[in-house]
C-alpha positions as CSV (number, residue, x, y, z in Angstrom):
1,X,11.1,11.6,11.3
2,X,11.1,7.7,12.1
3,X,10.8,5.3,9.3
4,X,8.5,2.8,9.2
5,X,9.3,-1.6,9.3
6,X,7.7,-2.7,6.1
7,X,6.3,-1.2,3.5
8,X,3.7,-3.5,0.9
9,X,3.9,-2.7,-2.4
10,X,1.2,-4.3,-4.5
11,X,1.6,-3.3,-8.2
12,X,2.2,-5.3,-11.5
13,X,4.7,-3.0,-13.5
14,X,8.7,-4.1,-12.4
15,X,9.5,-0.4,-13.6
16,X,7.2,1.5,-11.0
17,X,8.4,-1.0,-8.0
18,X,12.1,-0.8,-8.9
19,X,11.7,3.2,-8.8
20,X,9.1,3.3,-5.5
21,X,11.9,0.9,-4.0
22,X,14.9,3.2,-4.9
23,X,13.1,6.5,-3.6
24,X,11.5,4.8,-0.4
25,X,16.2,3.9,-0.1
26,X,16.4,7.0,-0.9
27,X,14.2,8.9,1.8
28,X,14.7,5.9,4.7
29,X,11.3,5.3,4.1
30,X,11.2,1.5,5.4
31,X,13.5,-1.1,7.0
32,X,11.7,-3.8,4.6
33,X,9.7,-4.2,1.7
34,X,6.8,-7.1,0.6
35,X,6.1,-7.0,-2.7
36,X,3.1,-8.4,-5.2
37,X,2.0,-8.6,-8.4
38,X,-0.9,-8.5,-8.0
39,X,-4.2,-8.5,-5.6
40,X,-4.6,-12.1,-5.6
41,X,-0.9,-13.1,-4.9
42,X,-1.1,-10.3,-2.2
43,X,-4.3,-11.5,-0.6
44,X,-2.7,-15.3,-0.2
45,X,0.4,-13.9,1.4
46,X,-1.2,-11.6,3.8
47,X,-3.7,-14.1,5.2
48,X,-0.8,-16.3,5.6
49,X,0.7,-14.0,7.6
50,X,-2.0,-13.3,9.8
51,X,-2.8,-17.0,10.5
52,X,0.9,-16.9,11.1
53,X,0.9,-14.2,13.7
54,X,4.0,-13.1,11.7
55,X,5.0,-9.1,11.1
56,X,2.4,-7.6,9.1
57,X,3.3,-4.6,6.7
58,X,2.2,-0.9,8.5
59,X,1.3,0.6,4.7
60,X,0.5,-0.8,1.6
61,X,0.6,1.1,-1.4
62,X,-1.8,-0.4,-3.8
63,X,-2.1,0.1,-7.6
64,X,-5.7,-0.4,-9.2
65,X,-5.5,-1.8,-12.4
66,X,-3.4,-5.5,-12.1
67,X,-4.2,-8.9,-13.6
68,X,-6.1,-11.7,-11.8
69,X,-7.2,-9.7,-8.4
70,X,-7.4,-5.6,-8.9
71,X,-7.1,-3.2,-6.7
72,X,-10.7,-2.8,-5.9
73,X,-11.0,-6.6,-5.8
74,X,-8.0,-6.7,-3.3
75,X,-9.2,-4.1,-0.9
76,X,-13.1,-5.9,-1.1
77,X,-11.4,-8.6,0.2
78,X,-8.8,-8.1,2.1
79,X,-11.1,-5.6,4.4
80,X,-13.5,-9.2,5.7
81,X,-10.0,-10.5,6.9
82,X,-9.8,-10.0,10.6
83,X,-6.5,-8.2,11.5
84,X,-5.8,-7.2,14.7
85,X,-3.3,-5.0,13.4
86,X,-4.6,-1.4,11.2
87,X,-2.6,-1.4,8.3
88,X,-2.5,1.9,6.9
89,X,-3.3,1.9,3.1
90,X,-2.6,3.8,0.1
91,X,-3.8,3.8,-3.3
92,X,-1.3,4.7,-6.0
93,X,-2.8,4.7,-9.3
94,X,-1.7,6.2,-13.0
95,X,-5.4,6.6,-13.5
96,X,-7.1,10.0,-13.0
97,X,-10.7,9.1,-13.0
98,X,-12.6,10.7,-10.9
99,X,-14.7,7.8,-10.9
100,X,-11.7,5.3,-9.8
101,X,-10.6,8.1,-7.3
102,X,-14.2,8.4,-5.2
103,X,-14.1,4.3,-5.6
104,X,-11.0,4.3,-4.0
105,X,-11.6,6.8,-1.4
106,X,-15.2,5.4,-0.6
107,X,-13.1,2.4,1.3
108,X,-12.5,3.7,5.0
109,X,-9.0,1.5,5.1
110,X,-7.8,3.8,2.0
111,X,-6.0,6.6,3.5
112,X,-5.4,8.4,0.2
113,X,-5.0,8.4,-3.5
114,X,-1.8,9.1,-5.3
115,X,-1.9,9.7,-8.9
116,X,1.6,7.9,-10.4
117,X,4.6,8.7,-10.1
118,X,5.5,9.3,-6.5
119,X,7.7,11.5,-5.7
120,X,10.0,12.4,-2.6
121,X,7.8,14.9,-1.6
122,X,5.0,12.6,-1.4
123,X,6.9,9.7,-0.2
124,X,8.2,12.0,3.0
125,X,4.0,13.1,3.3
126,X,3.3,9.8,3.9
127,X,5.3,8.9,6.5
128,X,4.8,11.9,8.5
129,X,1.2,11.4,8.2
130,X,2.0,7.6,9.4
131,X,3.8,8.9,12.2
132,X,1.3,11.6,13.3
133,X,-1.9,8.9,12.9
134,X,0.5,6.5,15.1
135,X,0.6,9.0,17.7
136,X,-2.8,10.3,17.8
């Protein structure tokens, strides 16, 4: 399985990003990693990039519930950018709502959603799901 340039990973808790970080290490997940704190800090950095013409990541993995821009308000924006490149995005989420789930899912750039933690398992999904959409 190849491994992907750079992962995004938008999410306010230091705990869950140190872990994702050491798993993604741990399965050669990535070459890089971007990482926010939240929707709003992600949105400004991205655009920037994109007016840049600089490397964009090829999968976020989003969390819903952050201060200042949330998930949902992140993805509302972020889609009315125009971006050549189709960044492939995940939402990973501790909440089980149905109602947060179908929100989620309703957004056609939102590839899934994974209920927290992630695990190898899921990590090693994702990236054979990357690589089989990249192929197609």
């Amino acid at each position: 399985m190849r491994k992907i340039d750079i992962a995004c990973i938008i999410d306010d808790d230091p705990i869950f990003v140190f872990g994702i970080k050491k798993i993604m290490e741990l399965v050669d997940f990535c070459n890089g990693f971007m990482v926010f704190r939240n929707g709003e800090e992600a949105l400004n950095n991205l655009k920037a990039i994109i007016s840049a013409n600089e490397k964009l990541p090829d999968v976020i993995l989003l969390d819903l519930n952050m201060p200042v821009l949330d998930g949902l308000q992140f993805l509302e924006e972020f889609i009315k950018v125009p971006c050549a490149k189709k960044i492939i995005i995940y939402v990973v989420s501790s909440s089980v709502d149905p109602e947060d789930i179908l929100r989620a899912k309703s957004y056609e750039s939102v590839s899934d959603y994974i209920v927290k933690p992630i695990s190898v398992e899921k990590l090693k999904e994702i990236l054979h799901n990357i690589e089989k959409t990249t192929q197609d």
